[in-house]
N, C-alpha and C positions, 0 to 999 in steps of 0.2 A: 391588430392584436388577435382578431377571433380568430383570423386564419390559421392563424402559427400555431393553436391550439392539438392540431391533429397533424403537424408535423413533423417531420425528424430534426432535432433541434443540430443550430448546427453554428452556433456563436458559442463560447465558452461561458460559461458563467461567474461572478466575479465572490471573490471572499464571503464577501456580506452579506450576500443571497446562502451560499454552501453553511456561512457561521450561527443566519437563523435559522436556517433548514434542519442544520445539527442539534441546536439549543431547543427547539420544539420537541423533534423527537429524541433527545436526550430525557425530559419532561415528562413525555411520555411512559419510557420505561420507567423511573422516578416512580410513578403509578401504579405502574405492578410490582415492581419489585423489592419495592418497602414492604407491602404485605408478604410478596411469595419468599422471601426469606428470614424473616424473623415478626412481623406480624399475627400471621394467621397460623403458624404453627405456636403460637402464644396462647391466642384463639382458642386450636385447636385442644391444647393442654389443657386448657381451663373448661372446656364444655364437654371434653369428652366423657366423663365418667357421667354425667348425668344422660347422655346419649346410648351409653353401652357399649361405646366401643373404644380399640385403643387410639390414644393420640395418633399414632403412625395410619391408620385408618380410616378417620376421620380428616385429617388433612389429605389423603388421596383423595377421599370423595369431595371436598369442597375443591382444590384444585382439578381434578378430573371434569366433576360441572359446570365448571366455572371455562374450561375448556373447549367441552362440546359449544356453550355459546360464543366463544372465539370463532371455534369453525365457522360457522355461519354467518357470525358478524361482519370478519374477514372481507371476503369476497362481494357481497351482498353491499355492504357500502362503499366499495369500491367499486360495482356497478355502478351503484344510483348517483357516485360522482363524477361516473364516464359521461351521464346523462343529465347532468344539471345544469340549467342555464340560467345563470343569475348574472348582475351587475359588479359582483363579487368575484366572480371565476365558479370554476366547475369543483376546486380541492379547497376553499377555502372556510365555503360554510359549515363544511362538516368537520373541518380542522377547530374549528371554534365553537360548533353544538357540541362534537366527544369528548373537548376537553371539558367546558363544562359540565361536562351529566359527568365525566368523570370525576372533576373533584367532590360535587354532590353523593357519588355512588362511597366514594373512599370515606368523608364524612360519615356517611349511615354507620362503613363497616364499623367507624371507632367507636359509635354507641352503641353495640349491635349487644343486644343481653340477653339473645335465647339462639339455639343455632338454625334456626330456619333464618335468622336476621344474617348471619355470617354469611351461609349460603346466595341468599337473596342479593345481599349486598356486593359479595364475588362476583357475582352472574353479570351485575348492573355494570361494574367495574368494569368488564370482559368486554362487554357490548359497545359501551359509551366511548372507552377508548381505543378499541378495535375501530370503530368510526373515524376516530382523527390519528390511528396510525397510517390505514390503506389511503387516505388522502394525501398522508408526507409522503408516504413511500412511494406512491404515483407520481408525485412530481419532480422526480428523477427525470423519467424516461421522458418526461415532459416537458423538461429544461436544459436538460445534460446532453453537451455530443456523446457518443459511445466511447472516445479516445480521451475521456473525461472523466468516465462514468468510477473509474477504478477508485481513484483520488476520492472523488464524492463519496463515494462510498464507503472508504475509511474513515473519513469526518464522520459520516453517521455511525458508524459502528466505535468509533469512539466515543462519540456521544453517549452511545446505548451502556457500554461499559462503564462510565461516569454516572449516567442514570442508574443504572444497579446499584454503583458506590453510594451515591448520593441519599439513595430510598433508602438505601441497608443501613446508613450513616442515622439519620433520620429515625429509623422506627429503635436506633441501639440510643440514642442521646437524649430525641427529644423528652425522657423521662414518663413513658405511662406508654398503652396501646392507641388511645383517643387522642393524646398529642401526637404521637406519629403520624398515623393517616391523616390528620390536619396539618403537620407540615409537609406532607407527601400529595395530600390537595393543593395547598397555597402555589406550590413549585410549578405542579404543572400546571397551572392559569399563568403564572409571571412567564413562564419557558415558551409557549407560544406566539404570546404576544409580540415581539418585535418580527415575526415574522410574518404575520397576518397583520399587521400594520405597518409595516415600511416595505414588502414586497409584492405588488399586486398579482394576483393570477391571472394567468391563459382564461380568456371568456370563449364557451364554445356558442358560433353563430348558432342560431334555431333553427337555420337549414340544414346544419351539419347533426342535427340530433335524431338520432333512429327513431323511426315510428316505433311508438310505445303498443306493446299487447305483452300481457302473463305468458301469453305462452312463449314469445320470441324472448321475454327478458329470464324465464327460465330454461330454456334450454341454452341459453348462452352461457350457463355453468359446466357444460357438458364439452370438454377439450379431450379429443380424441386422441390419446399415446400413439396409435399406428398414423393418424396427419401429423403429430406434432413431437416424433420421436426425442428430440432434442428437449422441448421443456420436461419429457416426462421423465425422464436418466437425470434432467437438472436438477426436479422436483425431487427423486427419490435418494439422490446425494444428501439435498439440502435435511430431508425428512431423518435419517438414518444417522445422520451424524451429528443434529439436533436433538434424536432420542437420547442416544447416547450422554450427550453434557444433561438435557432434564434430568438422566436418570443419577449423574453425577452431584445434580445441586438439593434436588428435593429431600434426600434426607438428613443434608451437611449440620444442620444445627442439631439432630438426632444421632449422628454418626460421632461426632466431636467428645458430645457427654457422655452416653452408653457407651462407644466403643474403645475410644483414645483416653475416657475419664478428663477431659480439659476442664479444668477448675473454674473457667467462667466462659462456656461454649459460645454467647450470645459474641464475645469480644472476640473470642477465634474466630466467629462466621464473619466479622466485622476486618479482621485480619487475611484471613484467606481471600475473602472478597477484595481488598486492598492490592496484596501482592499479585492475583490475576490479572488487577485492572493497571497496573503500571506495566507487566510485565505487556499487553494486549494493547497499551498505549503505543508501546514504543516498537509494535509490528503490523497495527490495523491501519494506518497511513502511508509507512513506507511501503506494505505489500500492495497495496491498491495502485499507486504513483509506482512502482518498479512493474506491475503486470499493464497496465498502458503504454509505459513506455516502450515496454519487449512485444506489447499487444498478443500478446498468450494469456491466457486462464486458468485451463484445466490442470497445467503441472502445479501453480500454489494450492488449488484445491485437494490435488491429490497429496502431495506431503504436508500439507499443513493437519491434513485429516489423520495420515499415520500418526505424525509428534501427540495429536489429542488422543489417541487412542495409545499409544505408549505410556504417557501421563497417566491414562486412565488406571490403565494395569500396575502404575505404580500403588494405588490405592488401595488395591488389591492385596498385594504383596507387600506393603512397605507401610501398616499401619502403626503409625508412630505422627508426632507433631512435625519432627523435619521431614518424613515422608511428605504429608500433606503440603506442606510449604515448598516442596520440591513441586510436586504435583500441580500443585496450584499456577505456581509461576512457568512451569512446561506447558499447562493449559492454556494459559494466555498468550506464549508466543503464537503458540497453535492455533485457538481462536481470533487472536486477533487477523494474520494473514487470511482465515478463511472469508471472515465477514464482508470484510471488504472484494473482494476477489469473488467470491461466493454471489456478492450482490449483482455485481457490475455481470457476471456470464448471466442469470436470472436474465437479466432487463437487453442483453441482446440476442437471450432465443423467444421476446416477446412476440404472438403471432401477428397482430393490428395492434394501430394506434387508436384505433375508437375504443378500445379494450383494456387500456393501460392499466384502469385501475381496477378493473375484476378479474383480468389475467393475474396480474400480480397478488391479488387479494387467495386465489388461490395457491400461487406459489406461498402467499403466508401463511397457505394452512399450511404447511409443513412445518411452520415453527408452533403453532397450537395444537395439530394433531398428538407430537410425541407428549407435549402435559396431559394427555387424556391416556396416550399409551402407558406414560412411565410409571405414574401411581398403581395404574393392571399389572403391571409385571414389578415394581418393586417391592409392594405391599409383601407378597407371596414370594419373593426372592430371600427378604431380607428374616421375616417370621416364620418361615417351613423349609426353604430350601438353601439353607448357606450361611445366611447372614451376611454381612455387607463385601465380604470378600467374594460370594458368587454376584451379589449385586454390579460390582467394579466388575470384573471379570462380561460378564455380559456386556456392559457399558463400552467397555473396548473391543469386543467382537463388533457389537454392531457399529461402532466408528469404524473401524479398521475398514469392513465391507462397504460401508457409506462410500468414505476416501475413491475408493478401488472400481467403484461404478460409474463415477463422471469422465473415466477413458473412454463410454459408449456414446460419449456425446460428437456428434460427426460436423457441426456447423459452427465450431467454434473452436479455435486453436488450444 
């Protein structure tokens, strides 16, 4: 078993293994996105004024912070699980420390009663489960053939959609803020568990592990665009048209009541989220299993990115309740094809297999970089420069150019 650890997987893998892999990081998102969609903009409403600033404001800078420590997290323990040699595996322990400190960090936020506790509490959330996502997410390219990789990766990205529903479900039901983030903890402890206990991990031999020094384990963050032109047109796809959807969600529960007037916003954010996630269901597994089978990439990435960016422009242009419910459900076809299809190109312009998980941990900063971009440029889009129509507007420029960039990817169909 150690060997097989650092090599290109090449057996298929079966339901059960893909079902818990899902269910964890389904879990995961569960985590974050109970608070980042109707939580801490709850939070936020309630602490602002004793802060001095406005709600819209206020929620950028705790998502913003909460952000930058994703960057970091990211990659950094996705290193230190390229390099862990336990009796456990090298993805396992830290699939089981992040999820724990994350349900602890989500806990704090529900009794949090000043906003450095918010803050604080964001940060810890950020960290702890950034820890046991670059874990699951590495163990893709660690289990998966690449003529596989598609499929898998619509199971996850449905997952991930179901976890959005599930935390947004959660922080609109369970009745207070402190119950939420306590059934948004509970979920993700019971969501890993069958997969850290009926699936054992890859052990890396102790031979196979890099001689450790700071200096070798820091500069192996450093992946050169001109050696590795391919990840970095992958990266700047994934980053740009990621911005784009942040800059579409972060102010959804603020956009609904101030702009559309919806009579009870908290249940339209709980609605819109609904209809994305059925509509993303029923395109993030057949796009992944239709791009293996045809073994192409780059063409679902590239229309799947325009349909998002068209949606997007509906929001723009079409603010009304059936707009957004049109919009919404456009977005989810869109997103769902990308995730899956988007993941599976990622994990085959990976540069080494000793890398897997701090390669990819940087590929997922492009999913936490644009939460630190979108609050800089929404904040000031929405309060000086437009209002939510230059907001959408922008949001679909920068998809559209996303989409239109992964044609300069040359090692991958």
């Amino acid at each position: 078993m150690t060997a097989l650890a650092l090599e290109e997987p090449a057996g298929r893998v079966g339901r059960g293994w893909t079902a818990a892999l899902s269910l964890a990081n389904g879990a995961i998102w569960v985590g974050w996105y109970g608070p980042l969609q109707i939580l801490l903009a709850q939070q936020a409403e309630r602490f602002a004024p004793g802060a001095g600033l406005s709600k819209e404001s206020l929620l950028a800078w705790v998502t913003g912070v909460g952000a930058v420590v994703s960057l970091a997290a990211n990659p950094l323990f996705g290193a230190l699980s390229d390099r862990t040699v336990s009796r456990f595996g090298r993805r396992t322990p830290w699939i089981v420390a992040g999820s724990a400190g994350g349900a602890l960090s989500l806990l704090l936020l529900g009794a949090a009663d000043a906003v450095w506790v918010v803050f604080a509490g964001w940060c810890l959330v950020q960290l702890t489960l950034n820890a046991a996502f670059a874990a699951v997410t590495a163990a893709v390219p660690d289990r998966v053939p690449r003529s596989q990789r598609g499929a898998v990766g619509g199971w996850l990205g449905a997952a991930q959609i179901l976890g959005v529903v599930v935390g947004t479900g959660f922080a609109t039901a369970a009745g207070g803020i402190g119950a939420g983030y306590a059934a948004c903890a509970v979920f993700t402890l019971i969501g890993v568990a069958p997969y850290v206990l009926r699936h054992p991990d890859l052990r890396l031999a102790p031979a196979d592990r890099p001689a450790w020094s700071w200096r070798r384990f820091a500069a192996g963050f450093r992946l050169s665009p001109r050696a590795h032109p391919d990840l970095a047109w992958a990266w700047l796809t994934r980053f740009l048209v990621n911005l784009s959807n942040a800059l579409v969600l972060l102010y959804l529960f603020y956009y609904l009541r101030d702009r559309l007037h919806h009579a009870d916003p908290e249940t339209g954010v709980l609605v819109l989220t609904a209809v994305n996630g059925v509509t993303l269901l029923a395109t993030v597994v057949v796009g992944g299993v239709w791009s293996d089978r045809t073994g192409r990439r780059k063409p679902f990435v590239l229309w799947s990115g325009v349909l998002m960016a068209a949606a997007t422009g509906l929001l723009a242009g079409w603010q009304t309740w059936p707009g957004a419910l049109v919009a919404a459900a456009l977005l989810g076809v869109g997103f769902g094809v990308f995730t899956s299809v988007d993941f599976a190109l990622m994990t085959d312009v990976l540069p080494t297999a000793h890398d897997r998980g701090k390669d990819l941990g940087i590929v997922n900063v492009a999913n936490a970089l644009p939460q630190v971009a979108a609050p800089a440029l929404a904040a000031p889009l929405v309060n000086h420069l437009g209002g939510y129509r230059s907001l959408y507007l922008v949001a679909a420029a920068l998809g559209l150019v996303g989409s239109l960039l992964v044609r300069r990817i040359r090692g991958v169909a």
